[in-house]
N, C-alpha and C positions, 0 to 999 in steps of 0.2 A: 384321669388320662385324657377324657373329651376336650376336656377345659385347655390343659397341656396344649393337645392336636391346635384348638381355635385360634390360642396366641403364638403358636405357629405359625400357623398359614396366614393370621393376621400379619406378621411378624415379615413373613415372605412379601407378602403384596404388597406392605407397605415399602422396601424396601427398594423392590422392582420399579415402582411407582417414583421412588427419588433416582432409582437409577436410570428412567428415562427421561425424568427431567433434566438429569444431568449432562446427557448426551444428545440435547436437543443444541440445535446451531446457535451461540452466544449472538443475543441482542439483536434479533429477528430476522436471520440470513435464513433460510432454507438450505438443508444437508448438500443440494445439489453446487448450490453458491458456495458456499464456505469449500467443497471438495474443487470448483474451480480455481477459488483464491490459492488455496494450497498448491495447486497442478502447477502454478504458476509464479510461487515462491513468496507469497503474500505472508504474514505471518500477523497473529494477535498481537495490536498493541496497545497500550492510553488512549490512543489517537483513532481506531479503528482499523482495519486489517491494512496493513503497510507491507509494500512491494520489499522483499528482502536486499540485502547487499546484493547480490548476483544477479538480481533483474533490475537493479537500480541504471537511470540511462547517467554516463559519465561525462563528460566535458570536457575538451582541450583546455587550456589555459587561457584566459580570457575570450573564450568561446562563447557563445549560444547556439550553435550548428549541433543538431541532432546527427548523427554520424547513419550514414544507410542501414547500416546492420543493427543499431537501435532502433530505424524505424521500421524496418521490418518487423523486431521483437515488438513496438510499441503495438502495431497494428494488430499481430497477432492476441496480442491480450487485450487489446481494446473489445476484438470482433469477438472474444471468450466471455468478457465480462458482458456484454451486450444480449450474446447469446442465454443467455441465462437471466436476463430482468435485470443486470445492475447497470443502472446509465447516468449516474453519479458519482463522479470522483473530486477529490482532492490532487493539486498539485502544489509539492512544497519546492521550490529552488533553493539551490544550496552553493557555496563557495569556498575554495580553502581561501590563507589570510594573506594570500598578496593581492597587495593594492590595498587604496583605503577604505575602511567600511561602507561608507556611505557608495563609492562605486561597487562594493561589492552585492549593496542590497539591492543597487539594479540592475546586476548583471543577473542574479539569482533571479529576480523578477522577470527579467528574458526568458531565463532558462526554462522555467516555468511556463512561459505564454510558447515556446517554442515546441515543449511537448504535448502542449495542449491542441498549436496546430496537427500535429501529427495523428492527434487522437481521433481529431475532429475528420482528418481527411478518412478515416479509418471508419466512421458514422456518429459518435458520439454529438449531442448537440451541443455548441458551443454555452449554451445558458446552464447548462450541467456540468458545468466543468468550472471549478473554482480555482484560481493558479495565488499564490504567495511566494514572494521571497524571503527567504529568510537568514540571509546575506552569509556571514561566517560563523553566526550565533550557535549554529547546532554540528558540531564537527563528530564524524561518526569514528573516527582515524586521526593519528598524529600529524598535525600538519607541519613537525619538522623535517619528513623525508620525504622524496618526491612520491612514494608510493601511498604514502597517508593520504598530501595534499591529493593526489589524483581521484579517491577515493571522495573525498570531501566535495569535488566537484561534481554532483548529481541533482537528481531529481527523484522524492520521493514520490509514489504513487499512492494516496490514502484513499479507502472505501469505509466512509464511515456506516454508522450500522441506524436504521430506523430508531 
């Protein structure tokens, strides 16, 4: 019965022991980081925690003007993710498929430098902030209906992980 009890509570601690590994913040965020990313619609992905649909900033049609009310949102998650030690981000630009590719990899490249000014007015330093375009290559939406293409014209925000 002792023997029994030992491989128990062995049984127990060891289990506890993967259960807090398990619950430890993926690929070196800190609990209080990663509970930022989320507060603010960031989600796991390949690429490192990425700004969701719904905080993604959007773009008129051959736009790169950050619209007021994204840069208010931008700041606001600029001065969150700062607040808490992460002062390196990713910015991907994006395009739906009008126009030709090649203008659309440099409009996406605006879009990109255009959130990055925002970020920056907000404290980020600009040598932490890496901006890409990535023209029409990655469409998150149909870009047969104006609501897709609308969609397609953003800006992702990646926080890659240590």
């Amino acid at each position: 019965m002792r023997r029994y009890m030992r491989l128990v509570v062995f049984g127990m601690l060891c289990a506890s022991t993967l259960l807090a590994g398990c619950q430890s913040s993926p690929k070196g965020l800190s609990a209080e980081q990663v509970a930022v990313l989320k507060q603010h619609g960031f989600q796991w992905t390949d690429s490192g925690w990425e700004l969701g649909l719904s905080g993604k900033v959007l773009f008129d049609t051959d736009s790169q003007e950050v619209s007021s009310n994204s840069q208010t949102q931008l700041g606001t998650i600029t001065r969150a993710l700062l607040n808490v030690g992460i002062d390196q981000v990713s910015l991907e630009g994006h395009t739906d498929n009008v126009g030709s590719a090649s203008y659309n990899q440099q409009l996406s490249l605006l879009r990109a430098q255009a959130v990055a000014g925002v970020m920056q007015a907000a404290g980020m330093q600009a040598e932490k902030i890496e901006t890409r375009g990535m023209g029409q290559s990655k469409p998150i939406a149909d870009n047969a209906t104006a609501e897709g293409r609308s969609e397609n014209r953003r800006v992702a925000i990646i926080v890659s992980t240590p």
